[in-house]
Legacy VTK file of the C-alpha trace (Angstrom):
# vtk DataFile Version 3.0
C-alpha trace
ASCII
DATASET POLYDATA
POINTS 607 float
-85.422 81.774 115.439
-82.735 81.331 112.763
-83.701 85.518 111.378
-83.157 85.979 115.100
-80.079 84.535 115.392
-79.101 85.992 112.154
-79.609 89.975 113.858
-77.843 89.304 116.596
-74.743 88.123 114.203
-74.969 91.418 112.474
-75.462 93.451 115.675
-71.932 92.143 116.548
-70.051 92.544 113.385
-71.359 95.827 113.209
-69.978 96.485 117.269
-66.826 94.693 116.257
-66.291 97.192 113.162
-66.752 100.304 115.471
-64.323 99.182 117.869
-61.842 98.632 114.714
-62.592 102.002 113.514
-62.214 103.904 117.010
-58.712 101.956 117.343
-57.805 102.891 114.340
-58.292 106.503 115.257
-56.760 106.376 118.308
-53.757 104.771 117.158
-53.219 107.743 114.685
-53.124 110.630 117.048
-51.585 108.507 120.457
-48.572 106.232 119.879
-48.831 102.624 121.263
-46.605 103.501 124.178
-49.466 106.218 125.414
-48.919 110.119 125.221
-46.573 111.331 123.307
-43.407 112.717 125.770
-41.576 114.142 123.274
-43.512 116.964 122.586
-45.331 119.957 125.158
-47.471 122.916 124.434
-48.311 125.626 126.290
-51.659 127.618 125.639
-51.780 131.563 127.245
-55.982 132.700 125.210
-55.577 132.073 121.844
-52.035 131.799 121.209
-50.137 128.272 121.532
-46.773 127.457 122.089
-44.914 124.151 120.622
-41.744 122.769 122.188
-39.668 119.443 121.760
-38.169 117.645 124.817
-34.588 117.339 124.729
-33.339 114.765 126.829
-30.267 114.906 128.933
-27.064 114.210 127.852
-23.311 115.023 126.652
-21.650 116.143 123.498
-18.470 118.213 122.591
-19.124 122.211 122.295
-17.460 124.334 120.000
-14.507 124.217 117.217
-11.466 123.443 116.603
-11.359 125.087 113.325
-13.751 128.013 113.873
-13.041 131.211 115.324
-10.794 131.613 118.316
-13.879 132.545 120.537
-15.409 128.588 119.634
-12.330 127.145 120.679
-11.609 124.894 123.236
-13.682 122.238 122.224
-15.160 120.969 125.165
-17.189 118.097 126.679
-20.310 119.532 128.157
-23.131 117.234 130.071
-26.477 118.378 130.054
-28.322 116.869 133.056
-31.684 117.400 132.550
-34.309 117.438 130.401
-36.029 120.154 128.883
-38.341 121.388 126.146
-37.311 123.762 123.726
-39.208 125.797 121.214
-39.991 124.449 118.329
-39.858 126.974 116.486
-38.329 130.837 116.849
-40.987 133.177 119.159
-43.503 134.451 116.175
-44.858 137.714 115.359
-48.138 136.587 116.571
-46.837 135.081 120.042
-45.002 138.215 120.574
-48.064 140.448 119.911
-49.923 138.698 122.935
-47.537 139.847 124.962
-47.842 143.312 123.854
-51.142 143.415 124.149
-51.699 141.840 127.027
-48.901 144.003 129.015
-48.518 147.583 127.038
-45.013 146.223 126.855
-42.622 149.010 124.602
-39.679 147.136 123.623
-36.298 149.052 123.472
-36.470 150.074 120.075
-39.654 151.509 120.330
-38.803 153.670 123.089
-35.418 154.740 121.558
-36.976 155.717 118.239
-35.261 153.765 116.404
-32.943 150.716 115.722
-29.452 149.141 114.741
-29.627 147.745 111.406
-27.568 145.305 109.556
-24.496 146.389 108.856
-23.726 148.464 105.750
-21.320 151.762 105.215
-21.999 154.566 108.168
-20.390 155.580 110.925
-23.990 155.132 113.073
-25.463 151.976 111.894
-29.219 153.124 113.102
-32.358 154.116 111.290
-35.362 155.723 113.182
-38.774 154.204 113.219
-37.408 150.404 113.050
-39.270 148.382 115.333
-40.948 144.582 115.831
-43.741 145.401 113.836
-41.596 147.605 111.117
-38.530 145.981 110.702
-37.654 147.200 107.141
-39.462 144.547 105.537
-43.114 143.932 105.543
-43.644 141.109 108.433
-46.379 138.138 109.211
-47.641 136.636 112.160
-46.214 133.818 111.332
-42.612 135.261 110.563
-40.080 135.012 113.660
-40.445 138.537 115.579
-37.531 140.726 115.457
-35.867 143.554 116.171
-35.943 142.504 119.631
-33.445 143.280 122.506
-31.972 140.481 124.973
-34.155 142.720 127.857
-37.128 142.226 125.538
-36.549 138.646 125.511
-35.951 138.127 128.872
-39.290 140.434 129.908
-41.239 138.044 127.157
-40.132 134.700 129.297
-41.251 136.024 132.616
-44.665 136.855 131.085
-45.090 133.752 129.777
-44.072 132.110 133.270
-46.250 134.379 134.924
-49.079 133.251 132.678
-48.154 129.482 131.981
-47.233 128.905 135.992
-43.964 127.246 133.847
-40.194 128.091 134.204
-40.170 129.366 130.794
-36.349 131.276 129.988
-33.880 131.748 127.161
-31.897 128.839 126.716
-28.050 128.503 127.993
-25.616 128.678 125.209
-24.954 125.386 125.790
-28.617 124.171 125.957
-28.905 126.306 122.415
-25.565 124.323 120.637
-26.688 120.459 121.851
-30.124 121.099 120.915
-29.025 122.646 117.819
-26.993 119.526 117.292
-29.748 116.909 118.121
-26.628 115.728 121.163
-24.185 115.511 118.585
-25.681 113.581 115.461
-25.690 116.756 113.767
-23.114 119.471 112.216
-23.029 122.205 109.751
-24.604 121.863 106.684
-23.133 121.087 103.446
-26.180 122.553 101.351
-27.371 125.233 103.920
-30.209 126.340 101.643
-31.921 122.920 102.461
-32.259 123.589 106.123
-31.825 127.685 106.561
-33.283 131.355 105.177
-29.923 133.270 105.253
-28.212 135.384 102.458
-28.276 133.263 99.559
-31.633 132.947 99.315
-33.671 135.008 101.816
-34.650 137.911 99.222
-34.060 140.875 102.258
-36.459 139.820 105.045
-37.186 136.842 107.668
-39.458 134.100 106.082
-42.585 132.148 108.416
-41.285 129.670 110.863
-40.930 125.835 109.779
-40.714 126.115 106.144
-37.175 124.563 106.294
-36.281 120.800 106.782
-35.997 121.137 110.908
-32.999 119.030 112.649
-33.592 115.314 113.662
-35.242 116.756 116.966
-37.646 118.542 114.945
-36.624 121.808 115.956
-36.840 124.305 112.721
-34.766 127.034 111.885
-32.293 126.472 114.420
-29.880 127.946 111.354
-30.962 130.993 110.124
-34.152 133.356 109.378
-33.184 135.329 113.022
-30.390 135.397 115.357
-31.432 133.913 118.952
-30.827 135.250 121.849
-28.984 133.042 124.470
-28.976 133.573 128.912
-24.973 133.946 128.648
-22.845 136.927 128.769
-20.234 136.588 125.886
-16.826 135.599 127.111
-13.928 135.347 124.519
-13.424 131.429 124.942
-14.813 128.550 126.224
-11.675 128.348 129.520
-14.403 128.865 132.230
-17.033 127.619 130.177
-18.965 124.904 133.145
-18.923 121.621 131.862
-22.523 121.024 132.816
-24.123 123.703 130.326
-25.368 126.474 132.853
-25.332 130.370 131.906
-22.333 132.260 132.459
-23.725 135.343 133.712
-20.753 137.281 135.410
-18.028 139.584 133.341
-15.181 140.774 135.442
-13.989 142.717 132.740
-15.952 145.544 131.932
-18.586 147.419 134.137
-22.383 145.730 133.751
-24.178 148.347 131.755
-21.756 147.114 128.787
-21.786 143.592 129.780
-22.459 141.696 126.097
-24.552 138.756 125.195
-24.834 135.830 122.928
-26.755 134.972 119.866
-26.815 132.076 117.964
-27.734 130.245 114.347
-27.175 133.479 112.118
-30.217 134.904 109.940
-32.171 135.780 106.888
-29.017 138.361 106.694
-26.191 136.520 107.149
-23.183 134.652 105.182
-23.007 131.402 105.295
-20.524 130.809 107.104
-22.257 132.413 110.584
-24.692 129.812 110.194
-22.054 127.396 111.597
-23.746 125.648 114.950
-20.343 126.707 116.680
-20.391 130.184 115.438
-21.354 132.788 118.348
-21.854 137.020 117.999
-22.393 139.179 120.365
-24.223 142.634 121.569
-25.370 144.783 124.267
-28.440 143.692 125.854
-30.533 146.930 124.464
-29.037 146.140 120.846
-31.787 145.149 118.517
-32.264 144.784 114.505
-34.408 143.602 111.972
-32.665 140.047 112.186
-32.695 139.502 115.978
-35.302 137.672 117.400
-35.116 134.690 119.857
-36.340 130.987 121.232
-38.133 129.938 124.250
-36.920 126.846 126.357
-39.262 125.391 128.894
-36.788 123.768 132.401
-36.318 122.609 136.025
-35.724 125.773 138.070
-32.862 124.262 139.373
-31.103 124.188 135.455
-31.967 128.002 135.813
-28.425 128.155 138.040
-25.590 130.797 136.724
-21.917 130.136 136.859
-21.050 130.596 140.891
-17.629 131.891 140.488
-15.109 133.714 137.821
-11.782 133.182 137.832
-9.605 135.537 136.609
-8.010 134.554 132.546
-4.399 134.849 132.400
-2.257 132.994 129.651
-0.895 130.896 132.043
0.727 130.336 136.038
1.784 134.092 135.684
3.967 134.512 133.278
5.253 138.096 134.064
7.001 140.349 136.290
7.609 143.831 138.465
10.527 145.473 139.139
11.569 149.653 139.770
13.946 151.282 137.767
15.507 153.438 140.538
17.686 155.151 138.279
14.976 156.270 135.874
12.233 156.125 138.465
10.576 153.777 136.038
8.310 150.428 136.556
8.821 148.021 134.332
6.551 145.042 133.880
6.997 142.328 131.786
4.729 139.404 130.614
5.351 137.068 127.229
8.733 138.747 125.991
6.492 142.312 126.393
8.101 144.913 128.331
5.947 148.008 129.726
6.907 151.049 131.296
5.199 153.126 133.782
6.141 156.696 134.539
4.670 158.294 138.188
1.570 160.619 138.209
1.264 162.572 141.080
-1.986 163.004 143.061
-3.396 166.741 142.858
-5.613 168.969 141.952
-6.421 170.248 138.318
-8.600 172.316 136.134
-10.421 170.190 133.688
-12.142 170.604 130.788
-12.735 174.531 129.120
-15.266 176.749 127.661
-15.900 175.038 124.545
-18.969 172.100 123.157
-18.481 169.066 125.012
-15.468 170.014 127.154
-18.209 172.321 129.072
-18.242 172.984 132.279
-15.093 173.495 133.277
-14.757 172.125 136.979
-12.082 171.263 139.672
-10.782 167.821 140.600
-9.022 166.563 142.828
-6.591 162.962 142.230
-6.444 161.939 145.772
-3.492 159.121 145.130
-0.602 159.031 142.869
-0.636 156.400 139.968
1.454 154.868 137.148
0.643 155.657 133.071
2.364 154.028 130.833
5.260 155.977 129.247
3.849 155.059 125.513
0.929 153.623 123.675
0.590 150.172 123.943
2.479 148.999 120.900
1.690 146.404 118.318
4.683 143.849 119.655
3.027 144.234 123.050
-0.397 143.817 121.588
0.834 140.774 119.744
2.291 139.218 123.280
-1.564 139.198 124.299
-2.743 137.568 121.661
-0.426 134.868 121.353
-0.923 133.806 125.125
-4.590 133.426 124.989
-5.209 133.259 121.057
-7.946 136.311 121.823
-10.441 137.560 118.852
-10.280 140.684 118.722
-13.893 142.629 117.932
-12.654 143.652 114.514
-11.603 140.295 113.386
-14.479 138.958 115.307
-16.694 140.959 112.621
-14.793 141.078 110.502
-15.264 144.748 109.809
-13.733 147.709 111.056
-13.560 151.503 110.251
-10.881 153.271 107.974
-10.738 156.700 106.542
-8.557 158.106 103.584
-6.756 161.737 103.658
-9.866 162.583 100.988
-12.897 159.833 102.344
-15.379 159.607 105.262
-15.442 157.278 107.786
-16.095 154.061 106.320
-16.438 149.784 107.013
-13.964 147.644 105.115
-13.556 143.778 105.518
-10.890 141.877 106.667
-8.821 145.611 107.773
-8.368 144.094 112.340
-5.128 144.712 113.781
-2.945 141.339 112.554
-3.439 143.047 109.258
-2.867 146.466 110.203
0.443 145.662 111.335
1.913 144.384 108.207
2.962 148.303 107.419
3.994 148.868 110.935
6.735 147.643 113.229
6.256 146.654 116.771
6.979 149.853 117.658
4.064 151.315 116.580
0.756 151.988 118.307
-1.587 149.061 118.327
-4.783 149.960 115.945
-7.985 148.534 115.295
-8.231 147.975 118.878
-11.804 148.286 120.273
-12.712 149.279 124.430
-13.683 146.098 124.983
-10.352 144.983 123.552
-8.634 146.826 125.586
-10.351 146.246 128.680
-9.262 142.617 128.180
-5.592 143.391 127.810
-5.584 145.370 130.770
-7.109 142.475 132.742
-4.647 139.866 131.164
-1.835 141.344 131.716
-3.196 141.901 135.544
-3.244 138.940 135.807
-0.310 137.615 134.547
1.750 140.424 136.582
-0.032 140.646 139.475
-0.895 144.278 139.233
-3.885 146.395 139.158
-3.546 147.387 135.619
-6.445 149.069 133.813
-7.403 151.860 131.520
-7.360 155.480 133.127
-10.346 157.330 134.071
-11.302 160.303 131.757
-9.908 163.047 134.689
-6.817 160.401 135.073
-5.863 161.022 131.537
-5.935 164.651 131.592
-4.232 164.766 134.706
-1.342 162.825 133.117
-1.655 164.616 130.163
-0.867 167.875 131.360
1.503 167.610 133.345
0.661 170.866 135.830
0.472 172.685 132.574
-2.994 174.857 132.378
-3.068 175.509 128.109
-4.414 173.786 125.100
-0.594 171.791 124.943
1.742 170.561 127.354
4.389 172.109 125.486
4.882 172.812 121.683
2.610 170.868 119.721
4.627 170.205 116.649
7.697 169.005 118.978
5.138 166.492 120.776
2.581 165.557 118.790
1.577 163.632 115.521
-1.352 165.463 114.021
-2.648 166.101 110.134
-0.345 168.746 109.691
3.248 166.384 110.403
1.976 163.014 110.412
1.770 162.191 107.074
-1.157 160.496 107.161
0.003 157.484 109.176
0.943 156.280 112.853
4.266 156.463 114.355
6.759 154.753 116.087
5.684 155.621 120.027
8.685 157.442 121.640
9.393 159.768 118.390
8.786 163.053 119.892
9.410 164.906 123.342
7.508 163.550 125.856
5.556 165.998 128.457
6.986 166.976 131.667
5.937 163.853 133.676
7.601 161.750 130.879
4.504 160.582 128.883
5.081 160.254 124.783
2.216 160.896 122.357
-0.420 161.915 124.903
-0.834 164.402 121.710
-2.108 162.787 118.307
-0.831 160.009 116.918
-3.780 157.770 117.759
-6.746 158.293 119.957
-6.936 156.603 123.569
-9.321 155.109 125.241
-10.581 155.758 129.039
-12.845 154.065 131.334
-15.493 156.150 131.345
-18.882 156.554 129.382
-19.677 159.677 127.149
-21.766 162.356 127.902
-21.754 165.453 125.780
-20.821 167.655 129.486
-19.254 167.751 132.330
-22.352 168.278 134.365
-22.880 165.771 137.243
-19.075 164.311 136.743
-17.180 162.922 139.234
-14.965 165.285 141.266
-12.391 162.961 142.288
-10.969 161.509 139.141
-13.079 158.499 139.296
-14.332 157.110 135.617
-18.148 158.269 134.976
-20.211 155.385 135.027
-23.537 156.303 136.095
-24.659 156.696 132.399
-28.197 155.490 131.883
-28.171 153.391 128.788
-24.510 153.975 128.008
-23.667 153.343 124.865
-20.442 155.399 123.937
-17.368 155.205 125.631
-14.820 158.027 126.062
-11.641 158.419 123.772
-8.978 161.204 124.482
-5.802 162.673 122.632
-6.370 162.829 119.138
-4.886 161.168 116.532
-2.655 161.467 113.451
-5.237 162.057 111.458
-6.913 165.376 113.116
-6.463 169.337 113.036
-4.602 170.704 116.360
-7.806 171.437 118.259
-8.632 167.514 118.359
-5.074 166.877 119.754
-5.479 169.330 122.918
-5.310 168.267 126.487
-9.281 169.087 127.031
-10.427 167.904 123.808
-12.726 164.148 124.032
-14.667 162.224 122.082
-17.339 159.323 122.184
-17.349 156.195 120.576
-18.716 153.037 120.435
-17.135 150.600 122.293
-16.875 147.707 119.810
-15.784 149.767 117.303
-12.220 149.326 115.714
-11.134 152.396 113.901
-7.668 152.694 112.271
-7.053 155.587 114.930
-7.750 154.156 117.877
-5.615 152.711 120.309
-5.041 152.505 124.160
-2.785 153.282 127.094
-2.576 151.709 130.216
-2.293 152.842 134.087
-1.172 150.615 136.792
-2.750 151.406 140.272
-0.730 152.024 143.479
-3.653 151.834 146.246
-6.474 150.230 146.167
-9.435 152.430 144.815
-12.910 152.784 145.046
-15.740 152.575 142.263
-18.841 153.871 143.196
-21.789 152.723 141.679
-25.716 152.668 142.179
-25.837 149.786 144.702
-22.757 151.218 146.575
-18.965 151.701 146.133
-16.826 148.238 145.810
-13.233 148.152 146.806
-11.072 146.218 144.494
-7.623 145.098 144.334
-5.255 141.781 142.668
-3.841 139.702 145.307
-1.766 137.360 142.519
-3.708 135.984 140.132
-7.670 136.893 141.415
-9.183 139.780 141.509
-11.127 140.634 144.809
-13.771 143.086 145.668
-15.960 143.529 148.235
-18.999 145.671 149.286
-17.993 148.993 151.009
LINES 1 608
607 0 1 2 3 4 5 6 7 8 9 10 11 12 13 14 15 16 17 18 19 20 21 22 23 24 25 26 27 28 29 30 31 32 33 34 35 36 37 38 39 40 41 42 43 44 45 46 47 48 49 50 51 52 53 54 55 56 57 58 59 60 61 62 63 64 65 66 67 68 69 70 71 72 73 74 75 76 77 78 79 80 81 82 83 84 85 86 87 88 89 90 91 92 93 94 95 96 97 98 99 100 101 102 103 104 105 106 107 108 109 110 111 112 113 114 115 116 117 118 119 120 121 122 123 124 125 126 127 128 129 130 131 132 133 134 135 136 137 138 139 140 141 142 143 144 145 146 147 148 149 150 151 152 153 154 155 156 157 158 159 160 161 162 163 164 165 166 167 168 169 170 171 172 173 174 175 176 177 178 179 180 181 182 183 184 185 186 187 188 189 190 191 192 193 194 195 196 197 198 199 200 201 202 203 204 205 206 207 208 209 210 211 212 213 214 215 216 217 218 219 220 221 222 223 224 225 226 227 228 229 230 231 232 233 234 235 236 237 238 239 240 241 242 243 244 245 246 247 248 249 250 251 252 253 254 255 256 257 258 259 260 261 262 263 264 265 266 267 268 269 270 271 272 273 274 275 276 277 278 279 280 281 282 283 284 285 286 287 288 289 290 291 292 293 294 295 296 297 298 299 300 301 302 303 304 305 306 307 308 309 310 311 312 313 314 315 316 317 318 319 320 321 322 323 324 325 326 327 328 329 330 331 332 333 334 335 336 337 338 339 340 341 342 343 344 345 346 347 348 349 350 351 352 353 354 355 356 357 358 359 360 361 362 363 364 365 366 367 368 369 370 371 372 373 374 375 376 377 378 379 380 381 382 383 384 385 386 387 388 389 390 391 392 393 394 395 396 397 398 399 400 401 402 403 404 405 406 407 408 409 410 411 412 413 414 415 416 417 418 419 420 421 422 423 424 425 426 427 428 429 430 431 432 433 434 435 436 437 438 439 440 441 442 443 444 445 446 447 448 449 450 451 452 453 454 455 456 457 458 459 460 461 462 463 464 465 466 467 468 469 470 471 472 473 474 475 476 477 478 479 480 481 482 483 484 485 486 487 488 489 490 491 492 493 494 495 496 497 498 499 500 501 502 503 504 505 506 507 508 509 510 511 512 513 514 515 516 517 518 519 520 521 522 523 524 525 526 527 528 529 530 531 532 533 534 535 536 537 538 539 540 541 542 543 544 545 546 547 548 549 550 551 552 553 554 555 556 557 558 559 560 561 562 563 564 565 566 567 568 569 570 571 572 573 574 575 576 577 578 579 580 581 582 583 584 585 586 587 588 589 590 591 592 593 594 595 596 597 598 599 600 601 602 603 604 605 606
């Protein structure tokens, strides 16, 4: 009885231990409260994907002290939750996708990639690509060399696959995460928490072998730039206050709309691996430090910006009046003073029998416009910048091109327009100016005016630039132009010389002008009616006409053009401006869109 009683005693201890043990167990893999929320994984085969839940909330975006394109600070509320990647998309997640789609990202069907950048006029090398990206990669490495359309086109697999609303995150979503909502900020010792630089050794490095962020997200600084949902604005002035993408640019034509990245890479300075700092590239652009992160949210977060206002530096600061003594409009906006001279509508000859100015074809201007009488000058360049504090894409880089009486093309640091100018007077052609640049001048100072101002088609130019003269000049070179053989290897004052016929200075030489439309090597398929040539597959050059101080007399004739990247800011490069009498049409793909200003907004409507 009592060895009886004595088994049963040990048959319970023995029950008792087991339970112990399984609790114990449990409690190390499922906290007390039950599953853990703060974590989600989604499985597609073989390959897993780890993201953290970020919980709603608000903190202040951007920098007071950073670059003019993080400023305004601004409060921004989050208000939902969602899961973000925990780590940057991997060689090995992005190699599922491959294989399970034949997916050929835009580097592999170009041939070849951007790289980082490094003396050149064509920062490219063929045969770069996600699985050759100039350093020898692992599956565990963050993928690069990957577009913003190879990005997006790896999300809506995944959704397709997971049944999940898996995206890019906002810019917005991408800073408060990066910031843990606020409790975090740049580093002090940025080798503790990023690969960049300093200490990368010339390649990306696997995911998570930094300390992550107090959400446990890793290498939110660093290893690869991440693509964002937004298109890159200038400033935060429209940025919504509750975080959504903003996915509209008024500005510039879609084909060149640009978008962000964030956290800098294994490449970068330190200073780019700010949580404010922000670049920005064309959605095809890809090199061997852009990759990206996944973010898992409500379909309703998934919401662009509804409207964009037109940016002005103010209530409309400027004016339009006619000089009917000179037959002259004059604008003025910010202490800047423009003038406008008439073009009349017609017919013309354009192009000639020679490279890229081939075919030769008729068009016909069907309205008169306005071009402005001069270059746009460095004082009235300077106006612009003081009202809205703009970066240009020069000092937004912080590189831009130069090129000696005996050099090449080359990069230098530090050489954007403020610094430019401290050998010039404000009479002298703004420099260092990029398309995109310039496409934002003309749509402040539309704004602020009230005017249709904007850069002149490629046939507009010419048209102006001849001034119902049929030769290589509109007159005699020497007396109108600044070229290599007079110019002494600098700019000039606008306004120096004779001006043509219609009363246009400098349309020869002195610096090269940029036009609306996008460069092809002919003339075949171009518009007819002097509107700008947009129907460029892939456009990546943009066209510049005139010549500059700087070239031979052939580069300085009425026909001759030239194509350039659109970011670029060269130390011969500069703009002029039209202002529009009627409204005008654009054609494009989906149809032709009337647009016009009525004040301060720009309108435009489906034709």
């Amino acid at each position: 009885m009592k060895t009886g009683r004595t088994a049963r005693r040990l048959r319970l201890l023995a029950a008792v231990l087991v339970l112990i043990n399984l609790t114990a167990i449990a409690s190390s893999t499922t906290p007390a409260n039950g599953p853990d929320q703060s974590m989600e994984t989604i499985r597609v085969g073989n390959v897993a994907f780890e993201l953290v839940r970020i919980p709603a909330g608000c903190f202040s975006m951007g920098s007071a002290t950073g670059a003019p394109d993080e400023k305004p600070v601004h409060a921004v509320r989050i208000g939902h939750d969602f899961y973000m990647g925990r780590t940057e998309v991997t060689v090995r997640q992005f190699r599922a996708f491959v294989e399970a789609t034949g997916y050929r990202t835009d580097a592999e069907q170009r041939g070849w990639a951007n790289v980082c950048p490094q003396p050149g006029l064509h920062p490219n090398e063929r045969g770069l690509d996600w699985r050759r990206p100039r350093f020898e990669p692992s599956d565990d490495q963050p993928v690069v060399v990957v577009s913003w359309n190879d990005a997006v086109a790896f999300c809506r697999w995944l959704s397709a696959e997971s049944g999940r609303n898996v995206r890019l995150p906002t810019e917005a979503e991408w800073e408060y995460a990066a910031r843990a909502g606020g409790q975090e900020s740049s580093p002090s010792r940025p080798e503790e928490v990023a690969w960049y630089e300093a200490n990368a050794s010339d390649g990306a490095h696997p995911v998570g072998t930094k300390r992550p962020n107090s959400w446990r997200l890793v290498d939110m600084q660093g290893n690869a730039w991440e693509w964002c949902l937004d298109i890159w604005r200038p400033d935060y002035r429209e940025a919504a206050p509750d975080g959504r993408a903003q996915m509209c640019d008024p500005v510039v034509p879609q084909v060149v709309w640009r978008y962000v990245l964030r956290g800098g890479s294994w490449f970068t300075p330190a200073r780019q691996l700010s949580l404010s700092y922000r670049a920005r590239y064309l959605n095809h652009f890809s090199r061997p430090d852009t990759g990206f992160r996944i973010v898992l949210a409500p379909a309703a977060a998934n919401d662009a910006i509804p409207t964009v206002p037109v940016r002005g530096g103010g209530a409309g600061h400027g004016s339009c009046a006619y000089d009917a003594q000179r037959g002259r409009t004059i604008l003025e906006a910010h202490g800047a003073r423009f003038e406008f001279a008439r073009v009349p509508a017609g017919e013309f000859l354009m192009g000639g029998t020679d490279g890229i100015e081939k075919p030769a074809h008729q068009v016909r201007i069907g309205s008169d416009f306005e071009m402005g009488t001069t270059e746009v000058t460095v004082g009235q360049f300077r106006a612009f910048v003081k009202a809205t504090d703009y970066p240009t894409d020069g000092e937004k880089v912080g590189v831009s091109w130069s090129r000696g009486p005996d050099t090449d093309w080359q990069s230098e640091d530090a050489v954007p327009w403020c610094h430019a100018v401290r050998d010039q007077s404000d009479e002298h052609p703004a420099i260092f100016i990029s398309w995109y640049d310039a496409m934002a001048f003309c749509h402040w100072l539309s704004a602020e005016t009230g005017q249709q101002i904007r850069l002149p088609s490629e046939a507009e130019w010419e048209r102006a630039c001849r001034a119902g003269t049929t030769g290589l000049y509109a007159g005699e070179l020497s007396e109108m132009g600044w070229y290599n053989y007079n110019s002494c290897n600098r700019t000039h004052p606008v306004a120096q010389k004779q001006p043509n016929a219609w009363g246009l200075y400098d349309m020869h030489g002195n610096v090269w002008e940029w036009c609306l439309d996008f460069f092809q090597p002919h003339y075949e398929g171009a518009p007819a009616d002097g509107q700008p040539r947009w129907d460029v597959r892939g456009a990546s050059d943009v066209v510049s006409r005139g010549g500059s101080f700087r070239n031979p007399p052939g580069w300085v004739a009425s026909g001759c053009r030239m194509g350039t990247f659109p970011d670029a800011s060269h130390g011969n490069n500069g703009f002029r401006l039209l202002r529009v009498l009627n409204r005008i049409l654009w054609r494009a793909k989906s149809g032709a869109r009337r647009c016009d200003y009525r004040g301060r907004t720009r309108h435009c409507a489906d034709q």
